[in-house]
C-alpha positions in Angstrom: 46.3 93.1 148.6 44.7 95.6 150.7 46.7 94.5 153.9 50.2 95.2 151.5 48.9 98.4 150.1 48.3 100.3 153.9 51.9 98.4 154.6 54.0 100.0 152.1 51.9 103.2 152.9 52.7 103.1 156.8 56.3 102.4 155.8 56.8 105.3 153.8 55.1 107.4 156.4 58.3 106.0 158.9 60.6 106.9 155.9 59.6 110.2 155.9 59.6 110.8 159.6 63.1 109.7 159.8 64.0 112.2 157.0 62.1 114.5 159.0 64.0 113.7 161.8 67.4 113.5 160.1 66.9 117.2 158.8 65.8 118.9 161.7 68.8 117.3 164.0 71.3 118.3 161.3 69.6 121.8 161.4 70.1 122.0 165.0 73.9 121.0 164.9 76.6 123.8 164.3 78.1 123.7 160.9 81.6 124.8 160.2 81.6 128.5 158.5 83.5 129.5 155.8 85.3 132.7 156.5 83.5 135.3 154.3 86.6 136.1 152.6 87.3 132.5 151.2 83.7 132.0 150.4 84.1 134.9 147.8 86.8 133.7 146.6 85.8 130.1 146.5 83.2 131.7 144.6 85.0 133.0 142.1 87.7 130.1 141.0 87.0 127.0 138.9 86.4 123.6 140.5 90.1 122.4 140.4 91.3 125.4 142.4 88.2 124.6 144.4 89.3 121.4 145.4 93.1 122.4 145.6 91.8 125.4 148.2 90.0 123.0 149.8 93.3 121.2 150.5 95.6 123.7 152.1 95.7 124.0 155.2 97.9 127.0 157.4 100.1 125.7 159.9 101.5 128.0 162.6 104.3 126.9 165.0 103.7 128.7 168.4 106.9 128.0 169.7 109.0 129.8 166.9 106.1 132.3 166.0 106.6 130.9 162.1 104.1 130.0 159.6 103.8 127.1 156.6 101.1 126.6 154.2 100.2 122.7 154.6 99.1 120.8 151.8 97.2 117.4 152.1 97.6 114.6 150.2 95.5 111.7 148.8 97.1 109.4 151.7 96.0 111.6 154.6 99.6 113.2 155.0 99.8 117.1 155.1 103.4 118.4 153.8 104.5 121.5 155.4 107.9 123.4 155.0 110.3 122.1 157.9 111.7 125.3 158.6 108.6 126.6 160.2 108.0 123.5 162.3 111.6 123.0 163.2 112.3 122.2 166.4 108.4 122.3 167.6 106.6 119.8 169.4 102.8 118.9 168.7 101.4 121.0 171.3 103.2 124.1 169.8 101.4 123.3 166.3 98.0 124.7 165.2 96.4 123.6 161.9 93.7 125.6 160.3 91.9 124.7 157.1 91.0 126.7 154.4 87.2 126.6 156.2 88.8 128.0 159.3 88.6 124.1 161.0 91.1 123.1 163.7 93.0 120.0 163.0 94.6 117.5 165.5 97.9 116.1 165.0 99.0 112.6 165.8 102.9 112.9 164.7 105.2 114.8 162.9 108.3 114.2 160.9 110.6 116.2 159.0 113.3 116.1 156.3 116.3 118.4 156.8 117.3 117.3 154.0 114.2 118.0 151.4 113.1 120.3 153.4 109.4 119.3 153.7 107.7 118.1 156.9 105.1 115.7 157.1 102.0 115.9 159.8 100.4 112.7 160.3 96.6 113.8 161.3 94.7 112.9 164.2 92.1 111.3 162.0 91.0 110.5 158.6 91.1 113.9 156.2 89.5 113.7 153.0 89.9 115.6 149.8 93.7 115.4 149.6 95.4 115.8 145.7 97.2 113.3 144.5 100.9 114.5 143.4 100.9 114.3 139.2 103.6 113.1 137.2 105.9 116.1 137.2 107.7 116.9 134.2 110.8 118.9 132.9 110.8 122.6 133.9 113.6 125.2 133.5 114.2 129.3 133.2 111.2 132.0 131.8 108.6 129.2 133.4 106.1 131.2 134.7 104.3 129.1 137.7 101.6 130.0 140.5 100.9 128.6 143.8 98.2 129.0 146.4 98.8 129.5 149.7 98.5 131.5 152.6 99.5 134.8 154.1 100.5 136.3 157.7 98.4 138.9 157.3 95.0 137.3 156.1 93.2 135.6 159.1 91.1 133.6 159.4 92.9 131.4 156.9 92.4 132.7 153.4 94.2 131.7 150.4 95.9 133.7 148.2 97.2 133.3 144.4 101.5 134.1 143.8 103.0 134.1 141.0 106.5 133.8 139.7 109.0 132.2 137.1 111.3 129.8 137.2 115.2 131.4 137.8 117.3 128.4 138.0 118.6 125.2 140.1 119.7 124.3 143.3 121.3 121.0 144.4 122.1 121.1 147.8 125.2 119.3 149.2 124.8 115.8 149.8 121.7 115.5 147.0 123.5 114.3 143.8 122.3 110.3 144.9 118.9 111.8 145.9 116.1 110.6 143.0 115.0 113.9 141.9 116.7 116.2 144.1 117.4 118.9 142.1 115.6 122.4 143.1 114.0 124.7 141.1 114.5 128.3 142.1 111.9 130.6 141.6 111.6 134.3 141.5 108.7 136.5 142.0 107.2 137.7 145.6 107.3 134.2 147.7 107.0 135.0 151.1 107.8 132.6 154.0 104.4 131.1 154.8 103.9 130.4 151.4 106.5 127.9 151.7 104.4 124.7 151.9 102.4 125.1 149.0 101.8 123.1 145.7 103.6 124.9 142.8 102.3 124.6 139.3 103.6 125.7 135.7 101.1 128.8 134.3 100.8 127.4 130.7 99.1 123.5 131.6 98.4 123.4 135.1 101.0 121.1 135.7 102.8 120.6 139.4 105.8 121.3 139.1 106.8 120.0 143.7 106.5 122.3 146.8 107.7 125.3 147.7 110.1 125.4 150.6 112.2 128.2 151.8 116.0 128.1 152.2 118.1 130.8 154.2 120.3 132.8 152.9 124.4 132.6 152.8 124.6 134.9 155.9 126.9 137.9 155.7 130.6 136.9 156.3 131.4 139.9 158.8 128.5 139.4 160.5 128.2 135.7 160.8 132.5 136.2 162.2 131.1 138.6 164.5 128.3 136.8 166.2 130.6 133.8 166.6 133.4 136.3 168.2 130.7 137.2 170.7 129.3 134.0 171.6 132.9 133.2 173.1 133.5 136.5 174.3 133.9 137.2 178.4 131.3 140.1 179.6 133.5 143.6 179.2 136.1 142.4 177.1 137.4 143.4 173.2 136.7 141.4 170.8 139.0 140.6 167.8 137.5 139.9 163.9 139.2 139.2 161.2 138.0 142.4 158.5 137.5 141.3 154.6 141.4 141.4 154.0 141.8 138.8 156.7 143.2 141.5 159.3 142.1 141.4 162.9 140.8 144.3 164.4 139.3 144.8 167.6 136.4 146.3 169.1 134.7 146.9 172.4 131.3 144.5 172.5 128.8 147.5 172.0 130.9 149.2 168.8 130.8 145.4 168.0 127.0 144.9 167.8 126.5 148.6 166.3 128.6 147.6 163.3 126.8 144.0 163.0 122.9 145.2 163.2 123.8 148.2 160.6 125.8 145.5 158.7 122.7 143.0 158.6 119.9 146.2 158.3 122.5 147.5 155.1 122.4 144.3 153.8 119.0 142.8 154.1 118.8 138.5 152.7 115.4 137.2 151.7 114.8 133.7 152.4 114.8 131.7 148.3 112.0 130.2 147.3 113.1 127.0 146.1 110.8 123.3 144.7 111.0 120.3 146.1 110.0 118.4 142.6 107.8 116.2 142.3 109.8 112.9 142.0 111.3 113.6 145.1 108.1 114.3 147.3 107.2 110.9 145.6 110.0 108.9 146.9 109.8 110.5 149.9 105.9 109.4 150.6 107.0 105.6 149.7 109.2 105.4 152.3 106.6 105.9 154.9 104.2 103.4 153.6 
């Protein structure tokens, strides 16, 4: 009895060395920092937007200079808006999460068509959201989405809110299962574009925000394609609203086009991806 007594007592003294231990080498090991910002805020949110914070993630594309809020899902996958990534290769992509934590990248692909892009992570990311059911939506919806700014760095998340304007189905969408597009006003700004868009009233998801250019102006888009075939030194002819051609030297060319285009400035929309079609989109890379 005795010889079991000082044996369960030894062993508990090894148990709590090794705790010990455990403690002191965590001590010693650098832990990630929250930016000070996000920590007050964190601080002042409710658990779900906790945990939705905790899953964004700000992607910057270094070839292009452009910037996407990622959001990660359940599955690993971070969605990011494929306008900001276009054309970018995985060196030219940083990922930062909410924490301020680099994130390596194994692949990329992107949907023209949706308009989403989807990072496949180096390794296993935990804490992702799974997508909800989605629902029905239309005009005088107010909705909200978190995501993240140019101008706040490290990353820090920051709360926009708009209301639901209308629809969009782009050409070539009628077959697609869920395809139609919100389009949302209120003050969406490019690298918002990426992030997970819910209604005000439940909380419910509503897709992702993606941003889509603009109609460009018609003189201006007739101009820039009279230059780009244009000899050094030589007029150029455009047709004028009325469908008359009229010439003009290269520089009076440009000088109209850049006061055209600063006259006439076009916001990028803000426009949802819904639900349903993020979900059929994920399938497909099971």
């Amino acid at each position: 009895m005795k010889k079991l007594a000082f044996t369960l007592v030894i062993l508990g003294l090894l148990t709590g060395a090794v705790i010990l231990f455990v403690h002191k080498v965590k001590s010693l090991v650098p832990q990630p920092k929250m930016p000070p910002a996000t920590e007050i805020l964190m601080d002042k949110l409710g658990q779900s937007d906790r945990d939705l914070l905790r899953a964004l993630f700000l992607v910057t594309n270094g070839a292009k200079g452009t910037q996407s809020t990622g959001l990660l899902m359940s599955d690993g996958i971070i969605l990011a808006d494929a306008h900001a990534v276009e054309g970018a290769r995985l060196q030219d992509l940083t990922v930062l999460s909410s924490r301020g934590e680099p994130v390596k990248l194994r692949g990329l692909e992107a949907d023209k068509a949706l308009d989403v892009a989807f990072l496949l992570t180096a390794s296993a990311l935990k804490g992702g959201i799974e997508l909800g059911e989605g629902g029905e939506f239309g005009p005088g919806d107010s909705v909200y989405a978190w995501g993240f700014s140019d101008e706040f760095k490290p990353p820090q998340p920051l709360l926009c809110m708009g209301f639901v304007s209308g629809f969009h189905l782009a050409p070539g969408e009628a077959e697609r299962n869920g395809a139609t597009r919100l389009v949302l006003g209120g003050p969406f700004g490019p690298s918002h574009a990426g992030s997970p868009v819910f209604r005000w009233r439940d909380n419910q998801m509503v897709g992702l925000l993606v941003m889509r250019e603009p109609p460009p102006d018609a003189f201006v888009e007739r101009g820039l394609n009279a230059l780009a075939g244009a000899k050094s030194g030589e007029t150029v002819a455009v047709q004028d609203e009325s469908g008359k051609e009229v010439r003009f030297a290269q520089a009076d060319l440009i000088a109209r086009l850049l006061r055209a285009a600063s006259r006439h400035p076009r916001a990028p929309i803000a426009e949802v991806v819904p639900v349903a079609a993020l979900k059929a989109r994920l399938e497909q890379m099971e």
